[in-house]
LUMVO-708175 format. One line per 8 residues: number of its first residue (from 1); their letters; for each residue x, z, y of N, C-alpha, C, O. Coordinates in steps of 0.2 Angstrom, whole numbers, plus 5000, padded with zeros to 4 digits. Example, Ala and Ser with C-alpha at 12.3 -4.5 7.8 and 13.67 -1.06 7.14 Angstrom:
REM LUMVO-708175
1> AS> 5066:5039:4972:5062:5039:4978:5066:5039:4984:5071:5042:4983 | 5064:5035:4989:5068:5036:4995:5064:5039:5000:5067:5040:5006
This chain:
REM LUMVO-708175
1> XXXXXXXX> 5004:5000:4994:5000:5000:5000:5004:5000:5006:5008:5005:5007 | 5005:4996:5010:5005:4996:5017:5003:5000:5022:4998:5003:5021 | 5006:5002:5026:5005:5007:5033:4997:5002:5035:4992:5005:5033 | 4997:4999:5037:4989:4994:5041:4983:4995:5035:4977:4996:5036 | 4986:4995:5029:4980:4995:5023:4974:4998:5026:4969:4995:5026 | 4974:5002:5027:4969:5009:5030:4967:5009:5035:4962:5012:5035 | 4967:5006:5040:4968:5004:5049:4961:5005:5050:4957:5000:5048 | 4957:5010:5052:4949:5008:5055:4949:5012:5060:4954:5016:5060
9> XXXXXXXX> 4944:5012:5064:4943:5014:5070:4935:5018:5073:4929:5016:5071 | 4936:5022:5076:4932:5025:5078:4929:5027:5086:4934:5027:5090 | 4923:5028:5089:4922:5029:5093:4918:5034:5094:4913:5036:5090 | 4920:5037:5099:4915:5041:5102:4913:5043:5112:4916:5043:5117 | 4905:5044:5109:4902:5042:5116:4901:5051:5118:4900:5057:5115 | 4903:5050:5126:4901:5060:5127:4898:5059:5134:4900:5055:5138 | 4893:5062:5135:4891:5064:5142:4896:5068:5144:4900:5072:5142 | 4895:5063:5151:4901:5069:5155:4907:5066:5157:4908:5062:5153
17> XXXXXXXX> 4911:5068:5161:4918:5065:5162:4921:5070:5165:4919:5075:5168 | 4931:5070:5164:4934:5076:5166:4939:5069:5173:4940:5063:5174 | 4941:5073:5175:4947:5068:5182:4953:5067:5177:4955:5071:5172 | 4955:5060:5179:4962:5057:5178:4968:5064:5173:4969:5065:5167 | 4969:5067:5179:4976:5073:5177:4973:5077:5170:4975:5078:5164 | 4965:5080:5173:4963:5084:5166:4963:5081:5158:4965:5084:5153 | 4960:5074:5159:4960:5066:5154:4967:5070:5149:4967:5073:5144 | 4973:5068:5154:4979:5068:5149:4979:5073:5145:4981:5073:5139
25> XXXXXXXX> 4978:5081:5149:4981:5085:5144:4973:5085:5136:4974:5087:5130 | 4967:5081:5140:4962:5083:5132:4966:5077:5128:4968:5077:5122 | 4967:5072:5130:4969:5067:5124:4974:5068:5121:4975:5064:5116 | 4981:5074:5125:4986:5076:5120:4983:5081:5113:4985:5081:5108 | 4977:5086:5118:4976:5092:5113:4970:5086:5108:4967:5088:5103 | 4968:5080:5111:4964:5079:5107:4968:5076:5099:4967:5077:5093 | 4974:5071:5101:4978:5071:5096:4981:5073:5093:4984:5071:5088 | 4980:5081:5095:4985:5086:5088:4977:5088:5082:4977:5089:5076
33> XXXXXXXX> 4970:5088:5089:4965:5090:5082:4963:5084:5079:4960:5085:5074 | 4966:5075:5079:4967:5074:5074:4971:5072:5070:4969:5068:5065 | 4979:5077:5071:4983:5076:5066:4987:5072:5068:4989:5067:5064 | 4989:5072:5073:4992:5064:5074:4997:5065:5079:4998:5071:5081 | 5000:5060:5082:5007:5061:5086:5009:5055:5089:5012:5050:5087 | 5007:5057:5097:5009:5053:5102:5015:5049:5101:5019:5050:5097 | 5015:5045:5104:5019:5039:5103:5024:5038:5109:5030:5035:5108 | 5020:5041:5116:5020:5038:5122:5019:5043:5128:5017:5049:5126
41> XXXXXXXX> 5021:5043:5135:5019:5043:5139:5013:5039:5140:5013:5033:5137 | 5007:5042:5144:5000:5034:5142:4998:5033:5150:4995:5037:5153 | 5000:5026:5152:4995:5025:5160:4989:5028:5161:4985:5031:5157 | 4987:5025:5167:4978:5026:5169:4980:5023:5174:4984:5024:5178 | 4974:5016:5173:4969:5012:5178:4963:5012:5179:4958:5012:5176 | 4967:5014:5185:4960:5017:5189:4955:5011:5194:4956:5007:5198 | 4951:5013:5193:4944:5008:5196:4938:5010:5201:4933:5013:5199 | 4938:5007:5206:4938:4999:5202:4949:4996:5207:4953:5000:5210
49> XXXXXXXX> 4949:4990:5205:4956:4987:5208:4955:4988:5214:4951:4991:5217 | 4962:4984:5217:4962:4984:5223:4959:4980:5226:4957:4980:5232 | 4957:4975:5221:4955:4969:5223:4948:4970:5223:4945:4965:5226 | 4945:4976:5221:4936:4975:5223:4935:4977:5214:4931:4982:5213 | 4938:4972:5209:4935:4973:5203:4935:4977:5199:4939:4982:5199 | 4931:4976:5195:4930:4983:5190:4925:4986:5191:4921:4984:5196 | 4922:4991:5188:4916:4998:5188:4921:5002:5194:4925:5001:5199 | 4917:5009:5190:4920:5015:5197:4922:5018:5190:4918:5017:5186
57> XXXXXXXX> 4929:5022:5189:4931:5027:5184:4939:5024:5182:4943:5020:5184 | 4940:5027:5176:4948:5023:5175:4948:5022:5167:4943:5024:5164 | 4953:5019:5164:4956:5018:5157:4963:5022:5155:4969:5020:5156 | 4961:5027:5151:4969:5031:5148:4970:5029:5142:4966:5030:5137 | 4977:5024:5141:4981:5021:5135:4985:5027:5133:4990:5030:5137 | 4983:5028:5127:4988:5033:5123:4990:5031:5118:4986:5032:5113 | 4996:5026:5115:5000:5027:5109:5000:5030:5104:5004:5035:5107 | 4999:5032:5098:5000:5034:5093:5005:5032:5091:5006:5026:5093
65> XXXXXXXX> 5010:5036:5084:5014:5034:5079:5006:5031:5072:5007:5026:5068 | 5001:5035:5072:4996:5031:5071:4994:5025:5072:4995:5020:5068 | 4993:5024:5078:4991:5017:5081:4989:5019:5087:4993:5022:5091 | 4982:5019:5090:4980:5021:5096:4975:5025:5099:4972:5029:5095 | 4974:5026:5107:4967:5032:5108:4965:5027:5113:4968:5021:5112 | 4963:5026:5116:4957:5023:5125:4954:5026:5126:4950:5026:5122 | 4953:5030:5131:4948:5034:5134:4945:5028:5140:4950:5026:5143 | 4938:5026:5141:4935:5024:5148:4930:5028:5149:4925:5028:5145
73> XXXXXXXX> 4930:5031:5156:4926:5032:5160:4922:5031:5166:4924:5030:5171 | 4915:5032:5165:4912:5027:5169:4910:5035:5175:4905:5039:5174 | 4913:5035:5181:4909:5038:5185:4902:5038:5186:4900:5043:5188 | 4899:5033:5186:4893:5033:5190:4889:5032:5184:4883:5030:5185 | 4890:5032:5177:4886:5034:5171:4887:5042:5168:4884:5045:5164 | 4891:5043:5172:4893:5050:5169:4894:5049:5163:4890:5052:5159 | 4899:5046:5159:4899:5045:5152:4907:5044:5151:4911:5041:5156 | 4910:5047:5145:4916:5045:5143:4915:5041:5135:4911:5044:5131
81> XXXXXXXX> 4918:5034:5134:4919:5032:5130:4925:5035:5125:4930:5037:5129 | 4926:5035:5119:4936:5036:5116:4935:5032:5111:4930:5033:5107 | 4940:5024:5111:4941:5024:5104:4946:5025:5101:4951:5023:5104 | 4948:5026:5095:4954:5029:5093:4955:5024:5085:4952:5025:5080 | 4960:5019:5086:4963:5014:5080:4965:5020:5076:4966:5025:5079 | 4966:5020:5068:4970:5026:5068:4973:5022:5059:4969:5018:5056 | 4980:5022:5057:4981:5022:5051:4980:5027:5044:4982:5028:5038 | 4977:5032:5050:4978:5038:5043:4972:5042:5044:4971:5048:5045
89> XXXXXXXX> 4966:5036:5043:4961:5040:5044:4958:5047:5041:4953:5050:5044 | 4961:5050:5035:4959:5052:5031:4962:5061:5035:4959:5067:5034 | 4967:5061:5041:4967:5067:5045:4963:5069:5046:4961:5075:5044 | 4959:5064:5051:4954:5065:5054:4947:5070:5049:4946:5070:5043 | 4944:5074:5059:4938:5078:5055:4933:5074:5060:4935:5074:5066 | 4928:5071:5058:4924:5070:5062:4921:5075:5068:4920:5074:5074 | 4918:5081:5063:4913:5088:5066:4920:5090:5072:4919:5091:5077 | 4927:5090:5069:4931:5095:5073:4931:5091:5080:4931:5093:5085
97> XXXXXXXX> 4931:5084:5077:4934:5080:5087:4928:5080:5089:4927:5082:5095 | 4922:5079:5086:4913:5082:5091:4914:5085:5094:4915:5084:5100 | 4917:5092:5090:4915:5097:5093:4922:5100:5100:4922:5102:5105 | 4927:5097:5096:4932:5097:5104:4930:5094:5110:4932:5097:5116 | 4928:5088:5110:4925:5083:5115:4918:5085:5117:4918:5085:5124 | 4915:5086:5115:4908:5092:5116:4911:5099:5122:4909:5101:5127 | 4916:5101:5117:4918:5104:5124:4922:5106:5131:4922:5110:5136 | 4926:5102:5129:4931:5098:5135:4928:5094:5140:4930:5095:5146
105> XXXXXXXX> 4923:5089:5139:4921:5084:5142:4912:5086:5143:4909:5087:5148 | 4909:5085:5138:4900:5086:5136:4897:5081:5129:4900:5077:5127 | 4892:5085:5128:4889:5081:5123:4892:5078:5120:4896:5076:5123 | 4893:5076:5112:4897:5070:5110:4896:5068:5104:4898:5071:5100 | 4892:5062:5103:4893:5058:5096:4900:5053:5094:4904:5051:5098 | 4899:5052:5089:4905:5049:5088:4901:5045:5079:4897:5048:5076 | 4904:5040:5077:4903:5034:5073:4910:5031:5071:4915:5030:5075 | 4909:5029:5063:4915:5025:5060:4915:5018:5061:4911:5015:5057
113> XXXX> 4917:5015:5065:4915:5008:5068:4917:5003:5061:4913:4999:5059 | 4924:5004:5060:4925:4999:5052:4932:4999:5051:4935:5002:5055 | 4936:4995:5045:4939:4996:5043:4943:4990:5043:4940:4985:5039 | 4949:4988:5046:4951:4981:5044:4954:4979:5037:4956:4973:5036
């Protein structure tokens, strides 16, 4: 078996949103509840551009040694998106990252999107 063989991905949807700065440190502590290990320092583009486009809110890229995280946030839905690429899905606790994101952020479902 291959490192990729396993490769699926997951999302999860949360009411609510934290600022930029706060962002980074849940998606560090979100990374360790699922077992996993940054890769990177991770930007954030923020929104909308300079140039006018975009929504209102930002995008935070985090790196895994797994593969990845994206958090998007939409100001003016009050909503944070996360998806998380992951090759070791089997770390992963579904209930533990609800419930960290639930209370870090607000509300939160989350879904196994699929499996490449």
């Amino acid at each position: 078996m291959t490192i990729g063989d396993r490769k699926s991905k997951y999302i999860f949807h949360c009411q609510g949103w934290v600022p930029p700065a706060e962002m980074r440190t849940v998606a560090r502590e979100l990374v360790k509840v699922m077992g996993m290990t940054p890769a990177r320092s991770h930007p954030v583009d923020d929104y909308p551009m300079p140039d006018g486009t975009g929504g209102h809110g930002y995008t935070l890229f985090q790196p895994l040694t797994e593969s990845y995280l994206v958090v998007d946030v939409y100001y003016d839905l009050n909503e944070t998106d996360i998806l998380v690429s992951t090759c070791k899905p089997d770390r992963m606790s579904m209930d533990a990252i609800k419930a960290f994101l639930s209370g870090r952020i607000g509300p939160t479902m989350g879904w196994k999107l699929w499996e490449e």
